[in-house]
C-alpha positions in Angstrom: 17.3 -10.1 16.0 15.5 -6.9 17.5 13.6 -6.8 14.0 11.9 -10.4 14.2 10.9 -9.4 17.4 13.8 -10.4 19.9 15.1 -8.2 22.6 18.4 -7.7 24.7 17.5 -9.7 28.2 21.4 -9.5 29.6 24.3 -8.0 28.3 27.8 -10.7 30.0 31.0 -10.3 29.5 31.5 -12.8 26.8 27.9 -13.1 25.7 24.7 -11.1 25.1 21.3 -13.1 26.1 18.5 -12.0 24.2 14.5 -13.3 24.7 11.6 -13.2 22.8 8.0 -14.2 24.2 6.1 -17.4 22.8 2.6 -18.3 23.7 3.8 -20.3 26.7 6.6 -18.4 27.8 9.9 -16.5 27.3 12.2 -18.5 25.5 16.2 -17.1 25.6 18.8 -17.8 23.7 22.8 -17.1 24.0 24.8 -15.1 21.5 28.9 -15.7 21.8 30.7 -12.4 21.7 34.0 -13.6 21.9 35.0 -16.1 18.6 38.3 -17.3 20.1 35.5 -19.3 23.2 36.3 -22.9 22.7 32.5 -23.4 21.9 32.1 -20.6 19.9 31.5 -22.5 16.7 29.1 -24.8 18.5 27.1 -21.6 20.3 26.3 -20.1 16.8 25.0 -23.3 15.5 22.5 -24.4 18.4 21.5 -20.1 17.6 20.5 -20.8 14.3 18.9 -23.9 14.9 16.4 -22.2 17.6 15.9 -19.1 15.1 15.0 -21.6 12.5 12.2 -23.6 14.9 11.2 -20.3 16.4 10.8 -18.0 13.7 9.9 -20.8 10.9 12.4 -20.0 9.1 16.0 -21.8 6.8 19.2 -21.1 8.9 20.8 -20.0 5.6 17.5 -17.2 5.1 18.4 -16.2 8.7 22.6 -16.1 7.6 21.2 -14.0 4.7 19.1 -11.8 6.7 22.6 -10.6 8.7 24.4 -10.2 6.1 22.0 -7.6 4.4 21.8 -5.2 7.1 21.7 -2.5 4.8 18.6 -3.8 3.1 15.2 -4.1 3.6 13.7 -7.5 2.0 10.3 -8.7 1.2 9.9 -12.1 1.3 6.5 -13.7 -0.9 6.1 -17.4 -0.3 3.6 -18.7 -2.8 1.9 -22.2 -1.5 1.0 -24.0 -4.6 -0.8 -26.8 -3.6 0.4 -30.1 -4.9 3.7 -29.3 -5.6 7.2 -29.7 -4.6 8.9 -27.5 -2.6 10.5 -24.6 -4.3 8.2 -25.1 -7.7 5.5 -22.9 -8.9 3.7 -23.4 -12.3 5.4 -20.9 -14.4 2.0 -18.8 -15.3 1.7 -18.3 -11.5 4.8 -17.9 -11.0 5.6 -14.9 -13.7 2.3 -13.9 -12.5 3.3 -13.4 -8.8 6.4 -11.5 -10.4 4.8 -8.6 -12.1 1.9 -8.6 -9.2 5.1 -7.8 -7.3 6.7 -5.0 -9.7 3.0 -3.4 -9.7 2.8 -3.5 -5.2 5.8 -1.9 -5.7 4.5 0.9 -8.1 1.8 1.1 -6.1 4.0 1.8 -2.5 6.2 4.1 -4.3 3.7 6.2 -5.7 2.2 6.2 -2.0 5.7 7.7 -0.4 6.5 10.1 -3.0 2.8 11.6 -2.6 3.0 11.5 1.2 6.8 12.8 1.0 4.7 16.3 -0.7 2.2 16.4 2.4 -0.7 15.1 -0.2 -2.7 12.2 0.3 -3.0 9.5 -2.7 -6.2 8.5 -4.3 -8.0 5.6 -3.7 -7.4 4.7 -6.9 -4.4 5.7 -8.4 -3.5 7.6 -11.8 -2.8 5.4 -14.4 0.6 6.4 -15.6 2.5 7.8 -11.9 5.4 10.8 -11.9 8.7 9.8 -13.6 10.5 9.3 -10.2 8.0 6.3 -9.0 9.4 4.5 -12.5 13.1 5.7 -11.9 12.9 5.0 -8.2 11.7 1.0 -8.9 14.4 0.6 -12.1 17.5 1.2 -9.8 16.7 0.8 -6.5 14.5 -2.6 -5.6 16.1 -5.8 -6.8 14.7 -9.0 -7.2 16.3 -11.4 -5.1 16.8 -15.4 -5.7 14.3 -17.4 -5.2 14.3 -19.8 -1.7 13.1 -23.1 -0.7 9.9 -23.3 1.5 6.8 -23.6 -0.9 8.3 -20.9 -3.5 9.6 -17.8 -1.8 9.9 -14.6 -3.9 12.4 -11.7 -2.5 12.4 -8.3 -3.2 15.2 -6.2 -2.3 15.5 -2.5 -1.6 18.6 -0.9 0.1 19.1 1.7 1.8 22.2 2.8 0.8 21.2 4.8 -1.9 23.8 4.5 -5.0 22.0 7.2 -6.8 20.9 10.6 -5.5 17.6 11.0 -4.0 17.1 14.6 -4.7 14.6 15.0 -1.3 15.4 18.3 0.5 16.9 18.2 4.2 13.5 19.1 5.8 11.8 16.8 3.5 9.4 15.2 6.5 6.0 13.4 4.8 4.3 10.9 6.4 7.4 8.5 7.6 9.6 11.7 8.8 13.0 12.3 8.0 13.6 8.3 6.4 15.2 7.6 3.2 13.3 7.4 0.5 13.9 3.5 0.2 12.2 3.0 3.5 9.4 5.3 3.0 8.8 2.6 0.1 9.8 -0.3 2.0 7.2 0.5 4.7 4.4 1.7 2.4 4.4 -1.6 0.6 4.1 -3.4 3.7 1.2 -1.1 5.4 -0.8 -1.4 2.1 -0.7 -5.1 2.0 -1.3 -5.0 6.3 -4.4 -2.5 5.5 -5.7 -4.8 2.9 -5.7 -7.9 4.7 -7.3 -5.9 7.5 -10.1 -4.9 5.4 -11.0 -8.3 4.1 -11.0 -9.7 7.5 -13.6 -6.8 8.5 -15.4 -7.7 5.8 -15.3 -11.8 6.2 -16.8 -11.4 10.1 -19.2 -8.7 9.6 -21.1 -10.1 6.6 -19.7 -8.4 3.7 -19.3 -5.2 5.0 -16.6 -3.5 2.6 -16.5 0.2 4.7 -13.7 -0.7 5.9 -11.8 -0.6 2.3 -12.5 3.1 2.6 -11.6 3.9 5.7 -8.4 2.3 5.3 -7.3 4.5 2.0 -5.7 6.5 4.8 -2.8 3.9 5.5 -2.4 3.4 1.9 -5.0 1.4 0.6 -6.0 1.4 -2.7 -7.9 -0.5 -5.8 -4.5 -1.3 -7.2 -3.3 -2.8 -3.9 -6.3 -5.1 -3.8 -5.7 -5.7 -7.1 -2.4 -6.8 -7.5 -2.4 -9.0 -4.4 -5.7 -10.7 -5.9 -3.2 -11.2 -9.1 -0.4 -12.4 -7.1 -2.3 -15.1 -6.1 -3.5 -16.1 -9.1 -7.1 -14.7 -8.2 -7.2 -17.1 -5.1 -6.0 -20.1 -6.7 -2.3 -19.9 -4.8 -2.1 -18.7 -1.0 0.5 -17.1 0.0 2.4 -14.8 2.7 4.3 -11.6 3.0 6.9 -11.2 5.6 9.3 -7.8 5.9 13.0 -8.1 6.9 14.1 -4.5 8.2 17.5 -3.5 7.6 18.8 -3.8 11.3 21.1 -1.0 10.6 17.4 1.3 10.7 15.4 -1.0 12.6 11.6 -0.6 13.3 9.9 0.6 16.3 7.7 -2.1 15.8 8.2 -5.8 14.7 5.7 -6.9 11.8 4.2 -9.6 11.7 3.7 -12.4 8.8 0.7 -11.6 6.4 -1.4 -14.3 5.4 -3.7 -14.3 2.2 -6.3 -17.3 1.9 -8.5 -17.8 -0.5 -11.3 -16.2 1.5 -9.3 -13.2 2.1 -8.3 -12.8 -2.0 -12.3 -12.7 -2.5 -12.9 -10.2 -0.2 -9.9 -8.0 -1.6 -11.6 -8.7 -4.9 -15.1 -7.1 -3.9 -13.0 -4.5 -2.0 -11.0 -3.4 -4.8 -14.5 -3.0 -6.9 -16.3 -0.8 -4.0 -13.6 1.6 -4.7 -13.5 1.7 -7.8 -17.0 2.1 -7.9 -16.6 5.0 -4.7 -13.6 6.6 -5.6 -12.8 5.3 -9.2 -13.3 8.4 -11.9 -10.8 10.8 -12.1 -10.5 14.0 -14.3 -14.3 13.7 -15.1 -16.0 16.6 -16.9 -19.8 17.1 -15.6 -21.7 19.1 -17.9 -25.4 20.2 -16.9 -27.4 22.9 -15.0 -27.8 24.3 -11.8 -30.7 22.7 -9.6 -29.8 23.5 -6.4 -27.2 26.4 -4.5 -26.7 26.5 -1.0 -23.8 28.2 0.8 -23.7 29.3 4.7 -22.4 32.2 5.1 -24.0 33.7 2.3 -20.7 34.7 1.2 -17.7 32.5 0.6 -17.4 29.0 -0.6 -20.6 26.8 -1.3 -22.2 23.7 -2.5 -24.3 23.4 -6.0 -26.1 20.5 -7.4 -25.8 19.8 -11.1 -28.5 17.6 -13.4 -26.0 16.4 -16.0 -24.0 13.4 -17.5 -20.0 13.1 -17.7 -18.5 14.4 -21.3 -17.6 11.0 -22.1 -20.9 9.6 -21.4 -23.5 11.9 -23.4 -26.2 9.3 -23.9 -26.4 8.0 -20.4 -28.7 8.8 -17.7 -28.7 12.1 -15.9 -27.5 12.4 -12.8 -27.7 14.8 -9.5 -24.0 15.7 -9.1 -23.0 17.4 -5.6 -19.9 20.4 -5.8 -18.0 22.2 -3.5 -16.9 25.0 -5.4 -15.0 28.3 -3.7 -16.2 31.2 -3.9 -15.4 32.8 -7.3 -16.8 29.8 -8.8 -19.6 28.9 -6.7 -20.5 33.5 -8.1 -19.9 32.6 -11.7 -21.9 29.7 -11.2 -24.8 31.8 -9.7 -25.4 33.8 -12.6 -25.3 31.2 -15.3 -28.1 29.5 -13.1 -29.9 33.0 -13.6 -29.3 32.7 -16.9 -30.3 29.4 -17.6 -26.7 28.8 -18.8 -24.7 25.4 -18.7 -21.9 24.6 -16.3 -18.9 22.2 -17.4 -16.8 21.3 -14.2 -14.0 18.9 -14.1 -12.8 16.7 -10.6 -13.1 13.2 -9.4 -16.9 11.3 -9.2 -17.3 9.6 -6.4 -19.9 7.5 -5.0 -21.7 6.9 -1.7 -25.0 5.0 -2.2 -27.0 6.4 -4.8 -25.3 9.8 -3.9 -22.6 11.3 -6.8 -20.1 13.5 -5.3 -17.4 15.7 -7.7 -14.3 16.1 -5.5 -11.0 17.7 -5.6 -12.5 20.0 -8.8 -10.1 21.2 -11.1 -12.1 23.5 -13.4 -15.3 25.2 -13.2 -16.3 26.8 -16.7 -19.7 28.3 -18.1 -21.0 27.5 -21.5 -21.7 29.9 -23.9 -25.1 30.3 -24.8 -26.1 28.6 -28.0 -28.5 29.9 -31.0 
């Protein structure tokens, strides 16, 4: 109960009373300690009536939720309009279903590159480490489907059957958690940072900033992406709701996240302004020198380059601004004297009409041609 939000208000001999607090009060409820109570039977049923009314919820999902309480669950309800409960049209529905394999991808990749102190991209690498693909074949299970509109579950226990191979002091951005959680959360703040994003960007006209201030918390293009998908690009609303294993219960209850058509649009333009910001990786930028400038004069420093990406030779040149450390930013120097070309390799990034190269991997002068 302390993970949907409920707390312990009395602790009795034969029963605990626990509270929760509604928009026009404090409701309590009674829950029977002792099974051989006369009433006992009765006491658990009126329980899981008033979880059902309060939380919105099936008194069997609620049974289910207490007898999983080494698992974490996601819970996607999908709200077709027109349809009966517990029916999807099957394109939206496998559609939901690999939208959901691909959030997953996505949080996994987000832990394990958090678990190594590093921060993930904005948009992330096509093809991920072996261990996000290993992690998601034997660890998160799709669950059965439940009435209420169409309700997808995704299970990932904690009780790891399979080693985990993190290191005792392995900390990251969620501490010392198991690896399953780290994912379990990070699939939950990415979808929570996303729908926070659109909403910034429904109330202040369009502004999509926040998308990029949020990569932070783990947003990303795929994120936006893949929730778009799961809703059939707007066409199906739906909701995301986490169960917490109560055996590792969260500081924090989370709320239900809902995804209207307005929001999906928004997640759609968002998705694009990163791409567009943060969106090419492994570039190579060949061109010349324009511009050096480092303060102090020795050390690191900033060049601009006039040149095109390798893969785009016939396109438009471009002013490209480089950080580059200090035995590159010297080797650069003197093929600038030396009217020589430069070929450096990083991550383009936009702001504006301003092209940044970022996290650069190479830094390599051309030869001089006859």
């Amino acid at each position: 109960m302390g993970a949907q939000g409920w707390y312990l208000a009395d602790d009795q001999q034969r029963a605990e009373v626990w509270a929760t607090e509604l928009a026009d009060g404090i409701l309590d409820v009674l829950l029977p300690k002792d099974p051989r109570l006369t009433d006992y039977v009765r006491q658990l049923r009126y329980l899981f009536d008033t979880l059902a009314v309060v939380e919105d919820r099936e008194p069997s999902t609620i049974l289910r939720d207490i007898g999983q309480a080494m698992t974490d669950v996601h819970y996607v309800r999908l709200m077709p309009e027109g349809l009966a409960s517990g029916t999807v049209w099957l394109s939206e529905g496998s559609r939901a279903v690999a939208s959901l394999r691909d959030l997953f991808v996505s949080a996994t990749y987000r832990a394990t590159t958090w678990l190594e102190n590093q921060q993930p991209r904005p948009v992330e690498p096509g093809r991920k480490p072996n261990q996000v693909y290993e992690f998601l074949s034997r660890r998160v299970l799709l669950g059965l489907a439940q009435p209420g509109s169409y309700i997808l579950t995704a299970e990932v226990p904690l009780n790891a059957g399979v080693p985990e191979q993190l290191s005792l002091d392995s900390q990251g951005r969620y501490g010392g958690a198991p690896l399953a959680r780290r994912v379990s959360t990070a699939f939950y703040d990415g979808a929570a940072a996303a729908r926070t994003a659109a909403e910034h960007a429904m109330i202040n006209s369009g502004d999509l900033s926040a998308f990029a201030e949020h990569a932070e918390r783990g947003l990303s293009a795929n994120v936006c992406e893949a929730l778009a998908e799961l809703s059939s690009h707007g066409k199906v609303p739906f909701e995301l709701r986490a169960a917490w294993a109560s055996s590792l219960p969260m500081e924090q209850p989370s709320g239900i996240l809902r995804f209207q058509p307005e929001v999906i649009e928004q997640l759609q333009l968002g998705a694009e302004y990163l791409r567009d910001r943060f969106g090419r990786q492994g570039v190579s930028v060949r061109g010349f020198v324009t511009k050096m400038e480092r303060v102090p004069t020795a050390g690191p420093g900033s060049v601009i380059l006039l040149g095109r990406p390798e893969d785009q030779p016939t396109s438009r040149a471009m002013r490209v601004h480089v950080e580059l450390t200090a035995p590159d930013y010297n080797r650069v120097g003197r093929a600038h004297l030396d009217g020589q070309e430069v070929l450096v390799q990083g991550d383009l990034e936009r702001s504006g009409n301003r092209w940044t190269l970022v996290r650069v991997q190479s830094c390599t002068v051309e030869e001089i041609r006859d």
